[in-house]
N, C-alpha and C positions, 0 to 999 in steps of 0.2 A: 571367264578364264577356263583354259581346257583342261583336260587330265595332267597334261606334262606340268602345264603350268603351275597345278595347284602340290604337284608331286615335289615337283622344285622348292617350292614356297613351306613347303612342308619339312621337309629337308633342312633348308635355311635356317628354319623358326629353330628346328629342334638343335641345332646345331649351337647356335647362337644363345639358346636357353643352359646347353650343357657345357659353353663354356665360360659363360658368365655365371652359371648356379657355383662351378668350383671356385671364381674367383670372390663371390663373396660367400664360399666356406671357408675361406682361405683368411677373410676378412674377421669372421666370427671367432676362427679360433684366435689369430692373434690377440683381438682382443680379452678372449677369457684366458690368456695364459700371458699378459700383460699384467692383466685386475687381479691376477692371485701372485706375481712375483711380485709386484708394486717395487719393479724397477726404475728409477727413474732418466735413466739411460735408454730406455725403451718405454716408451709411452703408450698407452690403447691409444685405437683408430680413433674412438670419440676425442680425444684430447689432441691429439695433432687436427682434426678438422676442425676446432674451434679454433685451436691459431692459426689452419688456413683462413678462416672466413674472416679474422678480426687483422689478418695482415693484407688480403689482397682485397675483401667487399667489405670494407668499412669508411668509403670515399662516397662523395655525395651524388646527387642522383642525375646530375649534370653530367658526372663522368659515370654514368652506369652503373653505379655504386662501387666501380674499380676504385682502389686508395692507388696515391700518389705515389705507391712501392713498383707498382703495375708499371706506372710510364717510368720510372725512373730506373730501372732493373730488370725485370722481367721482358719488356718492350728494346730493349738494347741488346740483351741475349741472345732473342730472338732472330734481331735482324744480322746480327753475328754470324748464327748456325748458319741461316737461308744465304746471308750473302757470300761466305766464302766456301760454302759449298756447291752454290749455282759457278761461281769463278772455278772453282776447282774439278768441275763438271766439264764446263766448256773447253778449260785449258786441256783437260784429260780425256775429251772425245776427237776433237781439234787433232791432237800432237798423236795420239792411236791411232786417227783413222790414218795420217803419214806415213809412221812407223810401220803399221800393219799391211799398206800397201805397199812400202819401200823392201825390194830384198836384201839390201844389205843394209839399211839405216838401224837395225836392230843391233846389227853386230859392233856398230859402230857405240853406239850410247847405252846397250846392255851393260855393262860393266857397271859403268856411273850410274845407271836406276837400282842398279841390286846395291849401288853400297848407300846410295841416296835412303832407299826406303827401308834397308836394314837401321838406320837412324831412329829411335823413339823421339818423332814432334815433341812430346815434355820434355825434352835434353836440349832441344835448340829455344826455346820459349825466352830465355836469359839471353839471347843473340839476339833475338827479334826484338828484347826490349831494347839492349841498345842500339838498334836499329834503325826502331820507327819509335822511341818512345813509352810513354804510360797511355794508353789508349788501345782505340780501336786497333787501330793498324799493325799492332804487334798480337792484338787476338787472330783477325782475319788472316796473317801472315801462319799463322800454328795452325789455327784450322785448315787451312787450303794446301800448305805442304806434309800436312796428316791426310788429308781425303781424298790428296790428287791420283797416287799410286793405284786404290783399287778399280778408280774409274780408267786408267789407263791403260792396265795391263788387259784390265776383260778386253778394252775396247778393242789393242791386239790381237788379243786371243780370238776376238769375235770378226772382227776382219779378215784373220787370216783363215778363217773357218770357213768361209763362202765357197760353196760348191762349185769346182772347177770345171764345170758345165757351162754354167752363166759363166764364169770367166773369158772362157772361151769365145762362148757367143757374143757377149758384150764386142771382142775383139773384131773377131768377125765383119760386124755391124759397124766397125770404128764409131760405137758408143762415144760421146762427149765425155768427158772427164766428169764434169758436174753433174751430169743426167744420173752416170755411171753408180758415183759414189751415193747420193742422195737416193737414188730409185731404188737401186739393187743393194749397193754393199753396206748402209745403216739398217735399213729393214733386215737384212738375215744378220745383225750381230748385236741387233736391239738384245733380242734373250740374254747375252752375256754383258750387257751393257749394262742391263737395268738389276744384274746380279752386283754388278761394283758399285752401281748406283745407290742400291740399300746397305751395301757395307759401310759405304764411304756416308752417308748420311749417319749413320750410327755412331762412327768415328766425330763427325762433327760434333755431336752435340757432348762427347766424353771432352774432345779439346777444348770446346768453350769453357768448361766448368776450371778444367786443368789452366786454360790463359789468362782467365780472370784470378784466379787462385797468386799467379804470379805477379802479375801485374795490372790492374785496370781500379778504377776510378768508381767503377758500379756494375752490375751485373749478379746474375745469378749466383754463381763461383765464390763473389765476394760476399754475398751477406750470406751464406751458406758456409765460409770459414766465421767472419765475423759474429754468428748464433754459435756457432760449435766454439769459441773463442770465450763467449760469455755465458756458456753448459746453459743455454735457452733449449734444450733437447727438443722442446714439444716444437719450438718453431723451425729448429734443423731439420726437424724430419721433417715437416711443411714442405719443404725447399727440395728436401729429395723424394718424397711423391710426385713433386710438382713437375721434376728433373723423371721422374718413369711415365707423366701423363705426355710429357711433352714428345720421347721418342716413342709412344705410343701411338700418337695423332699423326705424328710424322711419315714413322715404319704403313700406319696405315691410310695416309692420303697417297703414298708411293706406291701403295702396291695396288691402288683404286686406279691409277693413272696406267699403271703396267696391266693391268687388264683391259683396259679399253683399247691403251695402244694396238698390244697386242693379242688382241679378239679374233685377228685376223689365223691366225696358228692353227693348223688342226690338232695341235696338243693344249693348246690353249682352252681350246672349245671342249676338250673331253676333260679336263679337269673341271669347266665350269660348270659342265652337265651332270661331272660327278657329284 
């Protein structure tokens, strides 16, 4: 490994030591200012991880030691956020990349998006149930018109950002439409793409918790009211660790992915270098 390489790697380590060393100071003191309130509304770290372990690995070794909370709750949730956030993605890169190429399709449906997304998704949740129901279909309905807005408007925003240089030239060339948009005009508006992208994932997983709360059969949302319902403190907080590990993994496989994408950036490459 060369000089740079190990310059880098050094960087990284220390980087990663300082901001994990704060997070479990952060962890230390809770707990001693936990153990001298002896509140029981706030439980030590040690006490919420023992009802994590005894709620989600206490299942047999068939299932990995996951218990039956895991597939029946946690695995439903899950597929919740992902799915109506990947729908919510597509419908909102889709109808942007339109919008953002059309010059007057904005003028047209601007109005109904600003009063549409002025709306708080937990106001319509009650519509959606009578809509689709007690299930799935009224969570995915709340998540996907809560997450759709910020994928959409970057996507305009990112579309209508493309240097009117290539514009031009594309024309010039009588570019194909499909070459056009796929080659030139998603690569330069990925950067604001992949900004809505993280918002709008972070919105996901607040409305899941919010649409199970209202109505659903199982989920996260629901045994996370139904412990707070029965002052199970130690295992409510379980559930809402569980609910910071999850946008945790998430916020950070997106932004794993957003750098690969785009690695190709000259500003890309100098933040990685930094």
């Amino acid at each position: 490994m060369g000089s740079r390489g190990s310059a880098v790697l050094g960087r990284g380590l220390r980087g990663f030591a300082r901001n994990w060393l704060l997070f479990l100071g952060l962890i230390v003191l809770w707990q001693l200012v936990a153990v001298l309130a002896d509140d029981p509304f706030f439980p030590p770290p040690t006490t919420i991880l023992g009802a994590a372990g005894d709620l989600w690995f206490s299942g047999p070794a068939s299932q990995l030691l996951l218990s039956d909370v895991v597939f029946d709750h946690v695995l439903p949730s899950l597929g919740r956020v992902i799915g109506g956030w990947l729908i919510a993605v597509v419908v909102g890169v889709a109808v942007g990349t339109a919008l953002g190429r059309s010059r007057t399709g904005l003028d047209y449906v601007g109005p109904l998006f600003a009063f549409a997304r002025a709306i708080p998704p937990p106001v319509l949740a009650p519509v959606f149930l009578v809509l689709f129901g007690i299930g799935s279909g009224m969570q995915l309905a709340t998540i996907i018109f809560g997450a759709l807005w910020p994928v959409l408007l970057n996507t305009v925003d990112g579309v209508r950002s493309v240097d009117k240089v290539k514009v031009e030239t594309a024309r010039s060339f009588r570019t194909p439409a499909p070459y056009w948009i796929g080659m030139v005009v998603l690569p330069a508006a990925l950067p604001k793409i992949f900004a809505g992208l993280r918002l709008s994932l972070s919105i996901s997983v607040i409305l899941m918790v919010v649409s199970e709360l209202v109505g659903a059969l199982n989920g996260i949302g629901k045994q996370l009211f139904l412990e707070q319902s029965k002052y199970n403190f130690p295992t409510m907080w379980a559930w809402i660790v569980l609910l910071g590990i999850i946008g945790f993994g998430f916020n950070a496989a997106l932004l794993a992915v957003e750098r690969r994408v785009l690695r190709w950036q000259p500003t890309r490459n100098a933040q990685d270098a930094n």
